[in-house]
C-alpha positions in Angstrom: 108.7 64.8 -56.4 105.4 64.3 -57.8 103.5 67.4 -58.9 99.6 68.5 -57.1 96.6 70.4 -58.6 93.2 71.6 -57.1 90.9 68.8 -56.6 87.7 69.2 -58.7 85.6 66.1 -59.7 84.4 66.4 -62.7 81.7 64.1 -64.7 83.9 61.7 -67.0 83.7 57.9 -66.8 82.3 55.9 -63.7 84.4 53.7 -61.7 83.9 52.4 -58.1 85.7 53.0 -54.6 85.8 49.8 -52.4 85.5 49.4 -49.1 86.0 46.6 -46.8 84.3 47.2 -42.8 84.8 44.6 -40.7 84.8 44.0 -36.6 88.3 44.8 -34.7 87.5 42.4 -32.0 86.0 39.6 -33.8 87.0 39.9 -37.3 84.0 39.4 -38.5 82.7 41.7 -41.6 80.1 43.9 -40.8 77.0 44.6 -42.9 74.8 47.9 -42.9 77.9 50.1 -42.6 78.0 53.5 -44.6 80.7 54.7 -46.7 80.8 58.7 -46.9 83.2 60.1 -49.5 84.3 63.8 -49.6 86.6 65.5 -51.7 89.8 66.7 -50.6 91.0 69.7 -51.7 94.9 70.4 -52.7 95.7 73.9 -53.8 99.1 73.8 -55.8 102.5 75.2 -54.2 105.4 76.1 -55.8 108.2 73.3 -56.5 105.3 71.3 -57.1 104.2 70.6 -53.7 101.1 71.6 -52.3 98.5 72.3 -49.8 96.0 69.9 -48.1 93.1 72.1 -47.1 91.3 71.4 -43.9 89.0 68.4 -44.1 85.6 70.1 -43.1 82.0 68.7 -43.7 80.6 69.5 -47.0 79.9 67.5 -50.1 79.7 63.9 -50.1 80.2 62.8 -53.7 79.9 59.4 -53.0 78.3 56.7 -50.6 77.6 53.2 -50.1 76.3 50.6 -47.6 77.9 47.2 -47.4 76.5 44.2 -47.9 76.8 40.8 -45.6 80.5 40.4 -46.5 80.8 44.0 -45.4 81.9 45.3 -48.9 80.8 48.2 -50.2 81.5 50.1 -53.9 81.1 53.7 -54.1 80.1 54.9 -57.6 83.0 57.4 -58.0 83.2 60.0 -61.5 86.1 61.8 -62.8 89.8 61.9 -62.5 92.2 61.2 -59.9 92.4 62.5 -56.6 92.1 63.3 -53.1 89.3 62.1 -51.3 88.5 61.0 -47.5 86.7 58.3 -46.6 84.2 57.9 -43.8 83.1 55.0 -42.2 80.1 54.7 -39.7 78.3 51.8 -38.6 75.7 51.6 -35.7 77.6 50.7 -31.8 80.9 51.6 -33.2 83.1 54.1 -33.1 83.6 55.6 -36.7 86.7 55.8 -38.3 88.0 58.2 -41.4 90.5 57.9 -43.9 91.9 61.4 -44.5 94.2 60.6 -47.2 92.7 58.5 -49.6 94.7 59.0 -53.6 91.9 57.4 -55.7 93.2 56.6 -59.0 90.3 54.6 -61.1 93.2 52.7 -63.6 94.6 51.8 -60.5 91.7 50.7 -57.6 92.3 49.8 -54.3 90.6 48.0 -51.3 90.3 50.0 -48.5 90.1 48.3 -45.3 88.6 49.6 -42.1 88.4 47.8 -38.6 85.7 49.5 -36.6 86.1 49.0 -32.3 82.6 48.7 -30.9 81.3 51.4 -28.9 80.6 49.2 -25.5 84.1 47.3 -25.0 84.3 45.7 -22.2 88.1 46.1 -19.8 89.5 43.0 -21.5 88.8 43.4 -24.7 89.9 47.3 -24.7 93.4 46.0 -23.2 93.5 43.2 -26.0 93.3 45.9 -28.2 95.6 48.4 -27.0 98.1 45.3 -26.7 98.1 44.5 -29.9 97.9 48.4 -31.4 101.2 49.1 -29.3 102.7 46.1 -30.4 101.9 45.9 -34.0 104.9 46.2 -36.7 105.8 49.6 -37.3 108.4 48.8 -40.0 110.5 52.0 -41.2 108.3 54.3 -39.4 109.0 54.2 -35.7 112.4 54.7 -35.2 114.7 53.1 -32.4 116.2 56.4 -30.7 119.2 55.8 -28.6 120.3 58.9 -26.2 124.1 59.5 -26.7 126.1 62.7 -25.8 126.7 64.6 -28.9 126.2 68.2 -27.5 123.4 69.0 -29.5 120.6 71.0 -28.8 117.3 68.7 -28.1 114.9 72.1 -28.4 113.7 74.2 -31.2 114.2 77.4 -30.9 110.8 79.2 -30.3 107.4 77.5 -29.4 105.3 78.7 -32.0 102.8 76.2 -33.0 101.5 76.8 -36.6 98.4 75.5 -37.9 99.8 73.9 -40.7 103.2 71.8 -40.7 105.4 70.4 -43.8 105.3 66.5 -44.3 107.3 64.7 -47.4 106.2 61.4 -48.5 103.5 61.3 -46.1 101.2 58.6 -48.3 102.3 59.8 -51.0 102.2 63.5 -50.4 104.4 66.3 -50.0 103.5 69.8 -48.9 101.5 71.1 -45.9 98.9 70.0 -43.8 97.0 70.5 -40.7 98.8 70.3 -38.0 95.8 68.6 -35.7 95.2 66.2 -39.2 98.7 65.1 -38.5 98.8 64.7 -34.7 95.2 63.2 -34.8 97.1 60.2 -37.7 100.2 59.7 -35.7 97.9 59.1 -32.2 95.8 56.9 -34.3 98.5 54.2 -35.8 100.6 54.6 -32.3 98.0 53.8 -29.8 94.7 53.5 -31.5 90.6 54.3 -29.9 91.5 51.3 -27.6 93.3 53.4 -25.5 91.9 55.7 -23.1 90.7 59.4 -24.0 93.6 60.4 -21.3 96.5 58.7 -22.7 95.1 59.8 -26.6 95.7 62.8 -25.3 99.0 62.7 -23.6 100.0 60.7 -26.7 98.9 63.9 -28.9 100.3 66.4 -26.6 104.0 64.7 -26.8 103.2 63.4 -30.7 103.2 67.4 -31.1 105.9 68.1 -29.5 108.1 65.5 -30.8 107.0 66.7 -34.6 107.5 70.2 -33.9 111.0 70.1 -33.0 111.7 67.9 -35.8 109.5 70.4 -38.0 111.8 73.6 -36.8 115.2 71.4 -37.1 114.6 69.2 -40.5 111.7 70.9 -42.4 109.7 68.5 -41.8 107.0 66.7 -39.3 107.0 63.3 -40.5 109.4 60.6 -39.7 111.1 58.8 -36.1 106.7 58.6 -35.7 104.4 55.8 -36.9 101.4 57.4 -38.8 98.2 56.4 -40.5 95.8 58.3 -42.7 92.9 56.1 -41.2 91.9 58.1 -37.7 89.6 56.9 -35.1 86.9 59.4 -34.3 88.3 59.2 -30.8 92.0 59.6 -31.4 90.5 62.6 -33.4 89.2 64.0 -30.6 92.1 63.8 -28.2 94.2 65.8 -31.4 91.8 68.5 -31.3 91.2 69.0 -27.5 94.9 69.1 -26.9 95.4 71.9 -30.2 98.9 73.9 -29.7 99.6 72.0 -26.3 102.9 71.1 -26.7 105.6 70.3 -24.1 108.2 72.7 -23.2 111.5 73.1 -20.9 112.7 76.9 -20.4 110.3 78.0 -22.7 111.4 75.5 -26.0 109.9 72.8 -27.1 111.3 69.2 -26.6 111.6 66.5 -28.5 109.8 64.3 -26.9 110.5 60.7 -26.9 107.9 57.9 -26.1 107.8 53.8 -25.9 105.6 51.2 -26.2 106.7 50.1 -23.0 109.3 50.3 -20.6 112.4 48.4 -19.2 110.6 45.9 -17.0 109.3 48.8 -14.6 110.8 52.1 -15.5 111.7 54.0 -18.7 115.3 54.3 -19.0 117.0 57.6 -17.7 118.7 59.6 -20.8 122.0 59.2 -19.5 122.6 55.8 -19.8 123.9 55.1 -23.4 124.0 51.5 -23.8 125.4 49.9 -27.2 122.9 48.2 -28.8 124.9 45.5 -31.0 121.4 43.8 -31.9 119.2 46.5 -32.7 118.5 48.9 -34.8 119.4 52.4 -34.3 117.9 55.6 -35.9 119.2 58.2 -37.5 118.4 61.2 -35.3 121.5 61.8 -32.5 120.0 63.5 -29.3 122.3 64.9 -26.3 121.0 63.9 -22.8 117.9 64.6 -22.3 117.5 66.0 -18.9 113.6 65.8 -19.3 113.6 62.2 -19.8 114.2 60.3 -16.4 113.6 56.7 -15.2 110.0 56.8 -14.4 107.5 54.0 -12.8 105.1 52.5 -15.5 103.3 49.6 -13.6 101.2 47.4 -15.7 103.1 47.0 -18.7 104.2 43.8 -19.8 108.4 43.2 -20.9 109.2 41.8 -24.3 110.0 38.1 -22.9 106.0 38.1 -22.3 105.5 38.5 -25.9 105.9 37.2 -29.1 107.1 40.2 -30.9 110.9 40.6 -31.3 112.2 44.0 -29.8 115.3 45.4 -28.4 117.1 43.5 -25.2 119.9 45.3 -23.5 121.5 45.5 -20.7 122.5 48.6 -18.6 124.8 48.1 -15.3 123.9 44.5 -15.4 120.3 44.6 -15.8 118.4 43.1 -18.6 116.2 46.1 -20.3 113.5 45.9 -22.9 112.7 48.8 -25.0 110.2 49.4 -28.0 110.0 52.9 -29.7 112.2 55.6 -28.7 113.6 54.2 -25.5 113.2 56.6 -23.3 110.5 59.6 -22.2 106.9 58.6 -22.1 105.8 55.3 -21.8 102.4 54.3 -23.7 101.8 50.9 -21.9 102.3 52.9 -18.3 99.9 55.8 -19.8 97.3 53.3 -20.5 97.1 52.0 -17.2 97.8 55.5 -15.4 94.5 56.6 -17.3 92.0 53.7 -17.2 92.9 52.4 -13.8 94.1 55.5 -11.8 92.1 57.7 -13.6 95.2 60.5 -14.6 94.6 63.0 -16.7 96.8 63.5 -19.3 98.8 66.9 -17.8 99.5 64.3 -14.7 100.2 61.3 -17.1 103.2 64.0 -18.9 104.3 65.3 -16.2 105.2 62.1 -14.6 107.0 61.0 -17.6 108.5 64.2 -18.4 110.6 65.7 -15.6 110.7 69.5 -14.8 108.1 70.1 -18.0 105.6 72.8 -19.1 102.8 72.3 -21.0 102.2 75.2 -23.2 98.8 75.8 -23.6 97.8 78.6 -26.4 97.5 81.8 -25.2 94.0 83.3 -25.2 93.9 85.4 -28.9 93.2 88.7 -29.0 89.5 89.1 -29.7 87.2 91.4 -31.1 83.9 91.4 -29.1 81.4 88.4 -29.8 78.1 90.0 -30.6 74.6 88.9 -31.3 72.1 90.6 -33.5 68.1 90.6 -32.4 65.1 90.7 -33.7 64.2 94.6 -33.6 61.1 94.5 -31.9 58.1 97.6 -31.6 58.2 97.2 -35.6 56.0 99.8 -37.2 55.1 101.3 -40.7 58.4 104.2 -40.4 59.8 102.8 -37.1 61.9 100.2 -35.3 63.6 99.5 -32.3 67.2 97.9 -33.0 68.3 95.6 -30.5 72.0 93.9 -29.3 73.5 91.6 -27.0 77.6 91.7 -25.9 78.2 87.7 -25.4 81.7 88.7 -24.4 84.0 91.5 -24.3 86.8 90.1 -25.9 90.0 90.9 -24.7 89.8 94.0 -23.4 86.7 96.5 -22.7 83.8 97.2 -25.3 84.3 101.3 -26.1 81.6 101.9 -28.9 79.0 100.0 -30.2 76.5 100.5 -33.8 74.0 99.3 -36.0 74.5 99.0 -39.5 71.2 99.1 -41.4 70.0 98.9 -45.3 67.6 97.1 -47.7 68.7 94.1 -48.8 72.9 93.2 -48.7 73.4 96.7 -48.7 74.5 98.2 -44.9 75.0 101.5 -45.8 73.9 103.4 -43.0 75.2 103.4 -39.7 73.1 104.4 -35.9 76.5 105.8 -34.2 77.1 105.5 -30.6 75.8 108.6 -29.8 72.5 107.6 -30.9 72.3 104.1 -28.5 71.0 103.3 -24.8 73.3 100.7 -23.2 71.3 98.4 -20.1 73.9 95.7 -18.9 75.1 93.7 -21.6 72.5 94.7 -24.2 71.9 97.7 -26.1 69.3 99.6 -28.6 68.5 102.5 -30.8 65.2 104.1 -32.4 65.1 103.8 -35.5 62.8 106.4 -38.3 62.1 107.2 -41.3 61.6 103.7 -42.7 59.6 103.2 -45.7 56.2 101.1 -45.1 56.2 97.5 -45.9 60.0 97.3 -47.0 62.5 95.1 -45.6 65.5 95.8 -44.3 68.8 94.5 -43.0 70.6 95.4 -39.5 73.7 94.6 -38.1 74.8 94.5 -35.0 78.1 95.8 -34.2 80.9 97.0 -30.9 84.1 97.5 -31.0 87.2 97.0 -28.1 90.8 97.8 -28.5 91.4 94.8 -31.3 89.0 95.9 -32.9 85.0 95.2 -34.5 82.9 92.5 -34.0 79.6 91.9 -35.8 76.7 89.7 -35.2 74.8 88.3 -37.7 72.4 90.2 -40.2 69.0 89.6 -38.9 66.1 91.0 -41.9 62.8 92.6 -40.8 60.1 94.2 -42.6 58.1 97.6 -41.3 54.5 97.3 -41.7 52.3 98.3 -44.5 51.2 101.6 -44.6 47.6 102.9 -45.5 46.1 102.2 -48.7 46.5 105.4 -51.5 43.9 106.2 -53.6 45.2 105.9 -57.5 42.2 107.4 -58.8 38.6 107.9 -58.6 36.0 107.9 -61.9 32.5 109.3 -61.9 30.3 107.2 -64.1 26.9 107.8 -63.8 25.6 106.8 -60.3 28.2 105.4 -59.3 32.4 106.2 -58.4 34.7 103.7 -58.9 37.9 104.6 -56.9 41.2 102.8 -57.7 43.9 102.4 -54.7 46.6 100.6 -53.7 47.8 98.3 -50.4 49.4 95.7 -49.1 48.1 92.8 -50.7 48.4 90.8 -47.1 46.8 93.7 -44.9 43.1 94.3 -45.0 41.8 97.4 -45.1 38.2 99.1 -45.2 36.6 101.7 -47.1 34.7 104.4 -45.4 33.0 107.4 -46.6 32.0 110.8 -45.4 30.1 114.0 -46.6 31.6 116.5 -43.9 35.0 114.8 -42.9 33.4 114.6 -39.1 31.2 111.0 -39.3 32.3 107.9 -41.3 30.7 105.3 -42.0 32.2 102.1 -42.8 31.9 101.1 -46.8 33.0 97.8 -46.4 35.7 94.8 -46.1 38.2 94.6 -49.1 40.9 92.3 -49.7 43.2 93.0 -52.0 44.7 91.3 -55.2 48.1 89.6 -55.6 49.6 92.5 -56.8 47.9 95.0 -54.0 45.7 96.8 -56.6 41.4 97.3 -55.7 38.9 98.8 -57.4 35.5 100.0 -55.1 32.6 100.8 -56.3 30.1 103.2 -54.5 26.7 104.8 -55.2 26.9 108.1 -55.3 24.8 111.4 -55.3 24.9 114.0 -58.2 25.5 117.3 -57.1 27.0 115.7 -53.5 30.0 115.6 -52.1 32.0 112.7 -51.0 34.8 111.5 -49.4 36.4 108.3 -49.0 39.3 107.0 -47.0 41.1 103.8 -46.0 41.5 102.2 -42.7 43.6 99.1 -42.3 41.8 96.8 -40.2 44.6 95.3 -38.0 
């Protein structure tokens, strides 16, 4: 079992990455395309398996265009590692390889066929032919329902966030569990397919690896997977996260074809013999979920040139590719682009007497926003909030946390805030003049506290002070300091009732003045400072 470390690219001898792009439809390579490469990071396990981390955007380490045979070579430095590759190319859909073991003694071509963004009906369904009927080799398997008493569901319906895979190109240890779902609807149906049937794919992709997950240790395996994802098979992983398919409250195992026995998918209780085909490993009691269902607009085997099972139950000729039974892919395509199904109706349909468990709402803390205190003065503020939402149950105290700089070390309690609706504020004195400071918003339900985000402000300068003042002759010179962005003015008095304005000064970078005014032996004076805003 081969051992993992952290990813960290280091700077040690260039090599290159290559990419080939080239059209789906046509073939054709394609020029201008961009080649994005981010490292993957795998934190080490014990047993010497390990973690792939969540692929999230951040550094690109590497990038390339390609050029009018639609090769490209990223400039790649350090070791070996995990990387993922994106491709994008203008009017078509991007794609990513998430899996990417760059070794640069060992270089490979990676190969990419980008669908363009405007397909027209014909093409799409030329596609999604040939993505559902495309060689899966050792990792679809042929799963033939025979009685064996067995239980077909795990035993709870957790779904984790992260799943165990062995051998999964070339790694063992845990990933995502969207990363997986997001591969396996990727290499089994493909962006060709309508968003719909991606996502009915996902939902019983899930499913099916989850009860193999709970039952084996393991995700991987009886699916066809690839590390290189559509942007739109993506998508239908994601918007379907933790939806997985479940009879009296377990998940199934749920099985899926490429298409069906002429028109239906074959009900779980007829257990042909198969003399000429292959049969997998994974025995399976009858599966009450899995009934004959209509599929209209699928095409049998004899209508193409790819060799699949032919068998016959009660004297009819059958046809089956993939599983055998439970949901076929060829009748969601068409239940999705032409009757426009969503994917709960597409499931259900193919799945008898299902749930689909969605997550259940987590418990939240209340989302909070933080705004901009407003009424801002030299040794005063007014500290605003705004409750987004609740939570998951009632807001019961709300705060401000307050300091200068990182530092929130003091705290305006409840008792000290006016509540109006959804927002709420508190006075805030004894500031110091022209500092800044930090506030928090904060408000707490049964879960627990949420916080906004730390929004800085700064209190306004305060009134120039006078450092000193030097008699010389005729004349004083007084020495003060101020804001060096406020403007002030000198004035001067001889009976603290009538002032008369000195002048305009401005001060210097550092908020230091010096003013000079004539003055009158034997009289006295005084001098203040007035900022002018």
């Amino acid at each position: 079992m081969p051992s993992f470390a952290a990813v960290q690219p280091g700077l040690f001898v260039p090599s290159f990455l290559d990419v080939h792009v080239r059209d789906a439809v046509t073939g054709a390579p394609i020029r201008g395309a961009e080649a994005l490469v981010q490292p993957r990071v795998v934190e080490a396990l014990p047993g010497g398996e390990g973690r792939l981390l969540p692929l999230e955007p951040g550094e690109v380490v590497g990038h390339a265009e390609t050029d009018a045979n639609g090769l490209a070579s990223v400039l790649m430095y350090g070791d070996e590692g995990w990387f993922a590759v994106t491709v994008l190319a203008p009017g078509y859909v991007g794609q990513v390889n998430t899996m990417v073991r760059w070794n640069p003694h060992f270089p490979e071509l990676l190969s990419f066929a980008l669908i363009p963004s405007d397909l027209k009906t014909g093409t799409r369904e030329k596609l999604a032919d040939d993505a559902i009927n495309s060689p899966k080799a050792e990792e679809e398997q042929w799963i033939v329902p025979h009685s064996t008493g067995g239980d077909l569901h795990a035993l709870a319906t957790l779904v984790p966030d992260e799943i165990r895979v062995e051998n999964l190109n070339g790694f063992t240890g845990l990933m995502n569990f969207d990363e997986f779902v997001a591969g396996v609807v990727s290499r089994e149906l493909g962006d060709s397919f309508p968003i719909e049937a991606l996502k009915a794919q996902a939902v019983a992709s899930r499913s099916f690896a989850l009860e193999q997950h709970q039952r084996l240790g393991r995700a991987n395996g009886g699916q066809a997977y690839t590390a290189t994802v559509g942007a739109l098979s993506r998508n239908a992983a994601l918007a379907t996260t933790k939806i997985v398919l479940t009879v009296d409250g377990r998940v199934i195992r749920a099985y899926f074809s490429a298409r069906c026995n002429g028109d239906y998918t074959l009900n779980s209780e007829e257990a042909p013999t198969l003399a000429n085909c292959r049969v997998g490993g994974l025995g399976a009691g009858v599966v009450s979920f899995a009934r004959a269902r209509p599929c209209s607009g699928h095409i049998n085997c004899s209508q193409t040139a790819e060799q699949c099972c032919v068998l016959t139950v009660r004297g009819k000729t059958n046809y089956i590719y993939g599983h055998g039974i439970g949901m076929c892919q060829r009748g969601a395509q068409q239940f999705a682009a032409r009757d426009r199904w969503t994917y709960e109706r597409i499931l259900t349909n193919f799945y008898t007497g299902v749930n689909l468990q969605t997550p259940a709402p987590p418990a939240r803390e209340p989302q909070v926003t933080t705004l901009s205190p407003m009424n801002v003065t030299t040794t005063n503020a007014v500290l605003y909030a705004a409750i987004q939402s609740a939570g998951s149950s009632p807001v019961v105290e709300r705060a401000f946390a307050w300091g200068t700089g990182e530092s929130l070390t003091n705290v305006v309690p409840n008792a000290r805030i006016e509540v109006e609706g959804s927002t709420y504020f508190a006075l805030l004195t004894g500031l110091i003049p022209g500092t800044t400071y930090s506030v928090q918003a904060r408000a707490r339900n049964a879960e627990g506290w949420g916080r906004g985000e730390i929004v800085e402000f700064q209190t306004a300068p305060g009134p120039p002070t006078f450092s000193r003042a030097i008699l010389a002759g005729s004349e004083i010179q007084i020495e003060l300091q101020a804001s060096a962005s406020r403007p002030f003015r000198i004035e001067s008095s001889t009976n603290l009732t009538s002032w008369a304005a000195f002048t305009n000064i401005a001060t210097d970078a550092a908020g230091a003045a010096t003013i000079r005014a004539p003055a009158t032996l034997g009289e006295r004076m005084f001098f203040r400072a007035v900022s002018v805003d």
